[in-house]
DSSP file (Angstrom, degrees, kcal/mol; ACC not computed):
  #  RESIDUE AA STRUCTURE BP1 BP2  ACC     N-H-->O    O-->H-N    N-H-->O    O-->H-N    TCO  KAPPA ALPHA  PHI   PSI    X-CA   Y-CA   Z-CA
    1    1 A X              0   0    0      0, 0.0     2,-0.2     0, 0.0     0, 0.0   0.000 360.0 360.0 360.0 109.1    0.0    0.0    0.0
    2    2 A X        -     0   0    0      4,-0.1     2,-0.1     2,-0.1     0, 0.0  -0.400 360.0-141.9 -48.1 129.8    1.3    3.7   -1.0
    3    3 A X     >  -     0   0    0     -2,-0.2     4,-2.4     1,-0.1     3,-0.2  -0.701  26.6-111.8 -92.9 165.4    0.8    6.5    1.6
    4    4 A X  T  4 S+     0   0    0      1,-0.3     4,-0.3     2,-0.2    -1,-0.1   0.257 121.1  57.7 -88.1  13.8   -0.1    9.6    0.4
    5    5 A X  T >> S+     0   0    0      2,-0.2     4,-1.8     3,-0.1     3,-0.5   0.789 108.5  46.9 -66.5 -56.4    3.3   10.9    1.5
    6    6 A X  H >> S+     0   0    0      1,-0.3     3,-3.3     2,-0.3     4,-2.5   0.968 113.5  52.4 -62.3 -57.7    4.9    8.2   -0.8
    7    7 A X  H 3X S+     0   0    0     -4,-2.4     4,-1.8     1,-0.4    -1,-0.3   0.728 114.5  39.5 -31.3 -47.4    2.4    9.4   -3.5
    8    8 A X  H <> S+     0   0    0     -3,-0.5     4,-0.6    -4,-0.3    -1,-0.4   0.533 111.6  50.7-109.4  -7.8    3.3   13.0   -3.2
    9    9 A X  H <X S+     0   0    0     -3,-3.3     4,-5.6    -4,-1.8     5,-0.2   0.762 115.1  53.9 -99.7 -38.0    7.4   12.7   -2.8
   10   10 A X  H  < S+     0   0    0     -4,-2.5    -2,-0.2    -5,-0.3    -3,-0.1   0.946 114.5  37.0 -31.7 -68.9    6.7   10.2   -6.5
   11   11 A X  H  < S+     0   0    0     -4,-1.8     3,-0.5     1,-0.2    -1,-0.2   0.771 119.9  50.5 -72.8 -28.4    4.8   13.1   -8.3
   12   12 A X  H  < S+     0   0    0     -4,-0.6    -1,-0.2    -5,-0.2    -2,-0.2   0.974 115.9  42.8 -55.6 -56.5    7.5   15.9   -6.5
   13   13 A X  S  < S+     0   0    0     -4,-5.6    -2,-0.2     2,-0.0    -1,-0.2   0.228  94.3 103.7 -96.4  17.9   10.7   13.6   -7.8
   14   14 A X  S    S-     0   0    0     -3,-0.5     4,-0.1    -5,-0.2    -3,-0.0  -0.439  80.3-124.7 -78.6 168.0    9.0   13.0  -11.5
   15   15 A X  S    S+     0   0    0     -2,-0.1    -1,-0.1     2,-0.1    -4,-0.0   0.944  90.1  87.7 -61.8 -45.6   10.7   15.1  -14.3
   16   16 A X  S    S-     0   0    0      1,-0.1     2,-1.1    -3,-0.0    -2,-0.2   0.176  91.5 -96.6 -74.0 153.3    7.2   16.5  -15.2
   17   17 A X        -     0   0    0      1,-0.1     2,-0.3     2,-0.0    -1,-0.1  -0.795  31.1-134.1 -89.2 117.1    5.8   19.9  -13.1
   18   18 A X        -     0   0    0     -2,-1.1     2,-1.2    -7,-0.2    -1,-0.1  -0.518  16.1-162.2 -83.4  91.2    3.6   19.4  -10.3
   19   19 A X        -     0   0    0     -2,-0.3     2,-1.1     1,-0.0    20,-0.4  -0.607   3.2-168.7-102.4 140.2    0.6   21.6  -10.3
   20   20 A X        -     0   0    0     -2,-1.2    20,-0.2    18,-0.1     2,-0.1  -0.849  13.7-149.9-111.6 110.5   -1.1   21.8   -6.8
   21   21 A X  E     -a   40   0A   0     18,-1.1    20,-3.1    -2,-1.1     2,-0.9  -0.407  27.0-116.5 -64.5 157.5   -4.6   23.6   -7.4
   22   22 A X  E     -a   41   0A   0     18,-0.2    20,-0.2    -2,-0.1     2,-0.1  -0.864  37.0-163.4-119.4  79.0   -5.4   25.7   -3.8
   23   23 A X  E     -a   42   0A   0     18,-1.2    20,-0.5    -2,-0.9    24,-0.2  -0.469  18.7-176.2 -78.5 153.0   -8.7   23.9   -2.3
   24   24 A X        -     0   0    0     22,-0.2    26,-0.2    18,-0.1    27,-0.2   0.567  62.9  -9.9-113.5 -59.8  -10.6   25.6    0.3
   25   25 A X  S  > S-     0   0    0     44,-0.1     4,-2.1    25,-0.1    44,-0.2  -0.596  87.7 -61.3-130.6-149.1  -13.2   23.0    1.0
   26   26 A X  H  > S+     0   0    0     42,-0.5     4,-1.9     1,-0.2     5,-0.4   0.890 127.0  36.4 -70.3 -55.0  -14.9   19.7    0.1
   27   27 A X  H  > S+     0   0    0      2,-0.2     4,-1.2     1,-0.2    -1,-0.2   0.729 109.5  58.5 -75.5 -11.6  -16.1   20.9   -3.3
   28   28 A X  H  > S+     0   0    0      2,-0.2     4,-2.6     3,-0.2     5,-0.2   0.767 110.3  46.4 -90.0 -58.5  -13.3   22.9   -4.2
   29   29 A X  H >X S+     0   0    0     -4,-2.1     3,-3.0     2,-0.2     4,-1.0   0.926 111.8  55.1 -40.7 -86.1  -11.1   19.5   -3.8
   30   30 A X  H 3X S+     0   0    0     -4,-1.9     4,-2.0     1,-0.4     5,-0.3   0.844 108.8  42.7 -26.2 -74.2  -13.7   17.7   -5.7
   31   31 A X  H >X S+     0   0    0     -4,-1.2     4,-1.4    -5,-0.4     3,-1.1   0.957 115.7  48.7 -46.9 -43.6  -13.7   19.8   -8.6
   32   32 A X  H X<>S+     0   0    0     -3,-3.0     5,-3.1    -4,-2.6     3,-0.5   0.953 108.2  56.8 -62.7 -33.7  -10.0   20.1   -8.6
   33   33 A X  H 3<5S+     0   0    0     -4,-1.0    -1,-0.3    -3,-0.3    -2,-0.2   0.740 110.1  40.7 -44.2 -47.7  -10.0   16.6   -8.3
   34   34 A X  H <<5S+     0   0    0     -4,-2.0    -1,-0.2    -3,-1.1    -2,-0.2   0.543  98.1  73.7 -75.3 -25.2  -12.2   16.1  -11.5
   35   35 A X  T <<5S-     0   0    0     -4,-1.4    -1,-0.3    -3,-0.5    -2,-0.2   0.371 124.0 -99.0 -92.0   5.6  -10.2   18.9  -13.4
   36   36 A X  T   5 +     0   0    0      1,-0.3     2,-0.3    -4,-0.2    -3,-0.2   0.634  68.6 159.6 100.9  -2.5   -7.1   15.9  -13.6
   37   37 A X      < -     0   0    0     -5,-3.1    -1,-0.3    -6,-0.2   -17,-0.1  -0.588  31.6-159.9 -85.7 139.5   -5.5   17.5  -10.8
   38   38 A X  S    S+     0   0    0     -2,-0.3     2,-0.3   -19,-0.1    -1,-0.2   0.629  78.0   1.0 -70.0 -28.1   -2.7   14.6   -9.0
   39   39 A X  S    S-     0   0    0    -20,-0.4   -18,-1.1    -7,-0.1     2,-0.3  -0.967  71.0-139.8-154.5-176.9   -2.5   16.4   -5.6
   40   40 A X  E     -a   21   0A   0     -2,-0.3     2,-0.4   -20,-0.2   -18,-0.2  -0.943  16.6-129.5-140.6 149.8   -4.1   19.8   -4.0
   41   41 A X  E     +a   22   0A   0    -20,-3.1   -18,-1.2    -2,-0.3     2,-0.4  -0.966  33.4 178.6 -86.4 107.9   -2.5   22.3   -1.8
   42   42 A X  E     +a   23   0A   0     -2,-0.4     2,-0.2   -20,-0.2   -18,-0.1  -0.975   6.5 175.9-101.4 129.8   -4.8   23.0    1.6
   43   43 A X     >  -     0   0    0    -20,-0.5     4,-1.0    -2,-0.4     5,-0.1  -0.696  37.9-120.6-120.1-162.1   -3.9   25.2    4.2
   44   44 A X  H  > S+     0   0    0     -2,-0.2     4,-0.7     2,-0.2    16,-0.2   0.366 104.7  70.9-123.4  26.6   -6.1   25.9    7.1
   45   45 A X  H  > S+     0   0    0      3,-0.1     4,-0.6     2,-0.1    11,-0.2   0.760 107.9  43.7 -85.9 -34.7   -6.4   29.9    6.6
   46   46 A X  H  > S+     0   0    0      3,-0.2     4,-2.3   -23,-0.1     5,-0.2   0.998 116.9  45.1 -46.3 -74.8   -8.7   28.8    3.3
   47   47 A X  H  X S+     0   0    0     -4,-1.0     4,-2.1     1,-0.3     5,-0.1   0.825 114.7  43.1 -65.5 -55.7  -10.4   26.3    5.1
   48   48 A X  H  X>S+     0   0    0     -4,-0.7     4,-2.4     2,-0.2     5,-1.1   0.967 117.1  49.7 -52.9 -35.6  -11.2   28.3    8.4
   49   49 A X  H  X5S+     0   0    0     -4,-0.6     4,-2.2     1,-0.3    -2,-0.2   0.988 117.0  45.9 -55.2 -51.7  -12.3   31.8    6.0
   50   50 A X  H  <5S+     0   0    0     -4,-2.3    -1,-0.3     2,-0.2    -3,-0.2   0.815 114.2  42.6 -81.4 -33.3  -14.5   29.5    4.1
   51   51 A X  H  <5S+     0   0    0     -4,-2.1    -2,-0.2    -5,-0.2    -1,-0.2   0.984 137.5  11.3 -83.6 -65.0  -16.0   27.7    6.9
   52   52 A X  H  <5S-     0   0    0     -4,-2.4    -2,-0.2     2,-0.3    -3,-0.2   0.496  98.0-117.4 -94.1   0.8  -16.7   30.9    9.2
   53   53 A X  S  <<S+     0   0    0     -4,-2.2     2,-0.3    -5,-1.1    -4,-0.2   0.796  78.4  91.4  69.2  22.5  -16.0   33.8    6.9
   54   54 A X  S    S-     0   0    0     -6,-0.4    -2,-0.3    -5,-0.1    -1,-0.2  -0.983  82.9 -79.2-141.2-178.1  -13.2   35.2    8.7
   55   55 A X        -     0   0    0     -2,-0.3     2,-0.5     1,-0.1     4,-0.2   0.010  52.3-100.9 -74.3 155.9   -9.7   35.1    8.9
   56   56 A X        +     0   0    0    -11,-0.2    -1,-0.1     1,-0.1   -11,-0.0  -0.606  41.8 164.7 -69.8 126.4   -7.8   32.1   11.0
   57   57 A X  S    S-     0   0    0     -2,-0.5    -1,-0.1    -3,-0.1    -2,-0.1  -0.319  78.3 -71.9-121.3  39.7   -6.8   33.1   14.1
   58   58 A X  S    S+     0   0    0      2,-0.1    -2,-0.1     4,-0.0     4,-0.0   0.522 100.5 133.2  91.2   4.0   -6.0   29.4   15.9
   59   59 A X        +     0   0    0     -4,-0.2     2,-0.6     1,-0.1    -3,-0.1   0.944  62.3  32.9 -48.1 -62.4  -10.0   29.4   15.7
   60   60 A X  S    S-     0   0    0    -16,-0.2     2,-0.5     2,-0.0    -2,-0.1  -0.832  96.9-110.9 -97.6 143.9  -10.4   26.0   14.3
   61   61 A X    >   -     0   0    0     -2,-0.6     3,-3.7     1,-0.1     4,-0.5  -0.470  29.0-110.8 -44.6 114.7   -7.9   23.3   15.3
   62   62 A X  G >  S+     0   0    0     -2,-0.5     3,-1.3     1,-0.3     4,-0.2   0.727 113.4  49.1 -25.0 -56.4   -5.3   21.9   12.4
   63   63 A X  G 3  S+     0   0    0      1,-0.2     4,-0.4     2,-0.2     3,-0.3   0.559 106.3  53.6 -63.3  -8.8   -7.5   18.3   12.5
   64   64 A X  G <  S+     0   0    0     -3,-3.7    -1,-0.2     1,-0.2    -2,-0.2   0.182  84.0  72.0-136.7  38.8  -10.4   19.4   12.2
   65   65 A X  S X> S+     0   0    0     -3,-1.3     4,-1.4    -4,-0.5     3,-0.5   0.578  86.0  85.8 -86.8 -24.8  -10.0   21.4    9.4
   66   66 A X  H 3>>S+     0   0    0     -3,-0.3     4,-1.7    -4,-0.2     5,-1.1   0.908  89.9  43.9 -13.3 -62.8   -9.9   17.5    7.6
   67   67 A X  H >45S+     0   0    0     -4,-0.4     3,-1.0     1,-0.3    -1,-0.2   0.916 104.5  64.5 -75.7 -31.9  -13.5   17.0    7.1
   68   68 A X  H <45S+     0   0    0     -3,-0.5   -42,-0.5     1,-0.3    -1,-0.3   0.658 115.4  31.7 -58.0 -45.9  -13.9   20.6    5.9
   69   69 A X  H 3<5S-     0   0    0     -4,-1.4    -1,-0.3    -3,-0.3    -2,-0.2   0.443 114.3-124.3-112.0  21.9  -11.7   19.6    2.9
   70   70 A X  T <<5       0   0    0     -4,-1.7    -3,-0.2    -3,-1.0    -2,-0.1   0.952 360.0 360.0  56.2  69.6  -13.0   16.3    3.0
   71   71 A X      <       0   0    0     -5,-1.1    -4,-0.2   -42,-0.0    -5,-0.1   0.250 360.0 360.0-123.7 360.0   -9.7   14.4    3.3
């Protein structure tokens, strides 16, 4: 079984250029997901803005931003 580490150091150490689309949430993955993309960039300043509409201040906790981009 690959982990999604091994997955992402693979697509890193290929010749080819790695583009990481910038997800927010669950549908925002999806779609990227759909568009062909091999990995996504998340951070949790997206995730929190988009969940409460303002900026991250330590508001939500790092894990449980997951389900929020539905990883």
């Amino acid at each position: 079984m690959t982990t999604m580490a091994a997955q992402l150091r693979s697509l890193i150490e290929a010749p080819e250029i790695v583009v990481l689309p910038g997800v927010h949430d669950t549908l925002s993955a999806l779609i990227a997901e759909r568009c062909g993309a091999k990995a996504i960039a998340a951070g949790g300043y997206a995730a929190t803005a988009s969940l409460l509409g303002r900026p991250d201040s330590s508001q939500i906790p790092r894990l449980n931003t997951r389900p929020v981009i539905g990883w």
